[in-house]
Each structure stands twice: as structure tokens, then as C-alpha cells.
C-alpha positions, 0 to 999 in steps of 0.5 A: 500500500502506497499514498500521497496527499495528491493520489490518495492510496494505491491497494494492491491485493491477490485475489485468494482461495477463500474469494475464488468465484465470488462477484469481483466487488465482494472479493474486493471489498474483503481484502481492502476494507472498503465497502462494497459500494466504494468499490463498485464506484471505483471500479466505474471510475475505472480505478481497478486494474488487473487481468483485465483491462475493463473489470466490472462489478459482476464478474466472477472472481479467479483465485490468482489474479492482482489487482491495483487499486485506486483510491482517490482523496476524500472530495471536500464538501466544505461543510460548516459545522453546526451547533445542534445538541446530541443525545448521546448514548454512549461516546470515547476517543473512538466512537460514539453513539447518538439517539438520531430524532426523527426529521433529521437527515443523516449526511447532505445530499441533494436538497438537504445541504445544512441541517444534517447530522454530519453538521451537528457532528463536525461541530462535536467532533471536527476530525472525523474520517471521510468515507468512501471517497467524499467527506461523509464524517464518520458515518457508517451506517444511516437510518432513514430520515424519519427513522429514529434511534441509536446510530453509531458513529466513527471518530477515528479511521480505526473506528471506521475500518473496524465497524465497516468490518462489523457491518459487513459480517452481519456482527452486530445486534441492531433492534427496532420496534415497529407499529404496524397495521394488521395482525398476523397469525404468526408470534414470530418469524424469519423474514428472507425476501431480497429489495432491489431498486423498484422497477417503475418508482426509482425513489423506492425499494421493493422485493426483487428476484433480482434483488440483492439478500435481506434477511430480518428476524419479526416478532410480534410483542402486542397485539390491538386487535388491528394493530401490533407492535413488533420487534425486529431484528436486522441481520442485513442492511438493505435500504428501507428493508423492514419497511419494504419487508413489513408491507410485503408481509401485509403489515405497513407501518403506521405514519408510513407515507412511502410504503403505506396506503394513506390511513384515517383511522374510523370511529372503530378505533377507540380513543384515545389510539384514533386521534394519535394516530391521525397525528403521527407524522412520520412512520412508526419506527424506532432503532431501539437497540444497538449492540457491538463488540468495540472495534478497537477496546474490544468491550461490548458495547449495548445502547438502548435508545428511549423513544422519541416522545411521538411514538411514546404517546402512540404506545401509550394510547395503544396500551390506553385504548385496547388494555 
């Protein structure tokens, strides 16, 4: 491995027995850390060289082959930082891990250039790594903008590395509680549906042959006679994948504008679960729970995030209105 301040770093690896046959990005990802979707973009960019002088993403593997690959400086965002307070569930020189409110967006994108938690988080801390090629401040993982709950976040680049680690054995305990519509008749269950980019309506997910493997762990804790509230266990990350998961399994999220039918409780719903119900704003879901061996100290680290007042008062009119 090589760098400079102008060229970034230059990987240079073999491809070995264990990576034989896979998709060349995933044997990639494995032997330099980076994550899938960073190789995927430089091997667009055409930053990968080796056997062969167009390598793509999908191309199988051959234990033998080497590769060089590029990897550019972080591209400077100029972000200001901003003075938004953190919850904090847990924080050292390494890592910490905020309890994210509802509303708010992870990292800037389009539409979204100020208010973000990377702005919060440059504030706190301003040294934070950058990740995958632009100045994404340590983050690892996301949750969707009207999710709330526990996210973890890297302030040094050895943090970084070994959380994209963690997230990409699957080693990490991440539970979110969820209200839905519906009753299944089923208490708990295995959910292995793959999400890809939906065909027609490009801003969605949904359940794809094509698409790529998602795996989530259901289990109903409280029935309403209509409605439920359920625990649910992530064994992949794929992106909106309990709410995608949920709804094919006939149960949508409460407050879900993206995957849910637009949904006026009747006079059937007692009071006081009809009125809070009509007033959620957002989707009934909350990251919960976030547990992980820490990548660096080596202790468990187990954080519980209480919930947000909305969905506090949507369980307690539930409890209230059903018994």
C-alpha cells in the first residue's frame, strides 16, 4: 500500500482461495476494507486494474489474479459545522453513539445541504474520517430520515475500518420496534425476501428476484386487535428493508407515507389510539437497540435508545385504548 496527499492510496491485493468465484466487488471489498459500494464506484471510475483491462462489478472472481487499486482523496464538501445538541448514548476517543430524532437527515445530499447530522457532528467532533471517497464524517451506517434511534458513529479511521468490518459480517445486534397495521397469525418469524431498486418508482425499494439478500428476524410483542407492535431484528442492511419487508408481509407501518396506503383511522378505533394516530407524522419506527463488540477496546458495547416522545404517546394510547 502506497499514498500521497495528491493520489490518495494505491491497494494492491491477490485475489485468494477463500474469494475464488465470488462477484469481483465482494472479493474486493474483503481484502481492502472498503465497502462494497466504494468499490463498485471505483471500479466505474475505472480505478481497478488487473487481468483485465475493463473489470466490472459482476464478474466472477479467479483465485490468482492482482489487482491495483485506486483510491482517490476524500472530495471536500466544505461543510460548516453546526451547533445542534446530541443525545448521546454512549461516546470515547473512538466512537460514539447518538439517539438520531426523527426529521433529521443523516449526511447532505441533494436538497438537504445544512441541517444534517454530519453538521451537528463536525461541530462535536471536527476530525472525523471521510468515507468512501467524499467527506461523509464518520458515518457508517444511516437510518432513514424519519427513522429514529441509536446510530453509531466513527471518530477515528480505526473506528471506521473496524465497524465497516462489523457491518459487513452481519456482527452486530441492531433492534427496532415497529407499529404496524394488521395482525398476523404468526408470534414470530424469519423474514428472507431480497429489495432491489423498484422497477417503475426509482425513489423506492421493493422485493426483487433480482434483488440483492435481506434477511430480518419479526416478532410480534402486542397485539390491538388491528394493530401490533413488533420487534425486529436486522441481520442485513438493505435500504428501507423492514419497511419494504413489513408491507410485503401485509403489515405497513403506521405514519408510513412511502410504503403505506394513506390511513384515517374510523370511529372503530377507540380513543384515545384514533386521534394519535391521525397525528403521527412520520412512520412508526424506532432503532431501539444497538449492540457491538468495540472495534478497537474490544468491550461490548449495548445502547438502548428511549423513544422519541411521538411514538411514546402512540404506545401509550395503544396500551390506553385496547388494555
Amino acid at each position: 500500500m502506497s499514498s500521497g496527499p495528491d493520489t490518495g492510496q494505491i491497494l494492491a491485493v491477490e485475489i485468494g482461495s477463500p474469494q475464488d468465484g465470488q462477484r469481483l466487488d465482494q472479493a474486493l471489498s474483503e481484502l481492502t476494507g472498503l465497502s462494497r459500494s466504494h468499490v463498485q464506484q471505483l471500479l466505474k471510475q475505472q480505478q481497478v486494474e488487473g487481468s483485465s483491462s475493463h473489470a466490472k462489478a459482476s464478474q466472477k472472481a479467479k483465485a490468482g489474479e492482482a489487482y491495483q487499486i485506486t483510491v482517490p482523496p476524500p472530495e471536500p464538501l466544505n461543510l460548516e459545522p453546526e451547533a445542534v445538541e446530541l443525545d448521546i448514548l454512549f461516546e470515547d476517543e473512538h466512537l460514539l453513539v447518538i439517539n438520531k430524532p426523527a426529521g433529521i437527515v443523516v449526511h447532505p445530499s441533494a436538497g438537504h445541504s445544512q441541517g444534517t447530522l454530519v453538521h451537528a457532528l463536525l461541530h462535536h467532533c471536527p476530525n472525523l474520517p471521510g468515507i468512501n471517497g467524499i467527506q461523509r464524517p464518520g458515518i457508517v451506517h444511516r437510518l432513514d430520515k424519519d427513522t429514529s434511534g441509536a446510530l453509531v458513529v466513527a471518530k477515528t479511521e480505526a473506528a471506521h475500518h473496524g465497524l465497516v468490518e462489523l457491518f459487513a459480517r452481519h456482527d452486530i445486534n441492531r433492534q427496532y420496534l415497529a407499529w404496524c397495521r394488521g395482525t398476523p397469525n404468526w408470534a414470530q418469524r424469519r423474514i428472507e425476501l431480497p429489495i432491489g431498486r423498484h422497477r417503475t418508482q426509482r425513489k423506492k425499494m421493493s422485493v426483487l428476484e433480482s434483488g440483492r439478500p435481506a434477511v430480518t428476524d419479526a416478532l410480534v410483542e402486542h397485539r390491538y386487535q388491528e394493530f401490533c407492535r413488533v420487534r425486529l431484528t436486522l441481520h442485513t442492511g438493505r435500504t428501507h428493508q423492514i419497511r419494504v419487508h413489513l408491507t410485503e408481509m401485509g403489515m405497513p407501518i403506521l405514519g408510513d407515507q412511502t410504503y403505506a396506503r394513506t390511513f384515517k383511522p374510523g370511529k372503530q378505533v377507540p380513543e384515545p389510539a384514533r386521534s394519535t394516530i391521525s397525528e403521527l407524522k412520520r412512520q412508526a419506527l424506532h432503532a431501539e437497540i444497538l449492540g457491538f463488540l468495540h472495534p478497537v477496546t474490544g468491550r461490548m458495547v449495548d445502547c438502548i435508545a428511549p423513544l422519541p416522545d411521538d411514538l411514546q404517546q402512540l404506545s401509550d394510547a395503544l396500551d390506553t385504548s385496547y388494555g
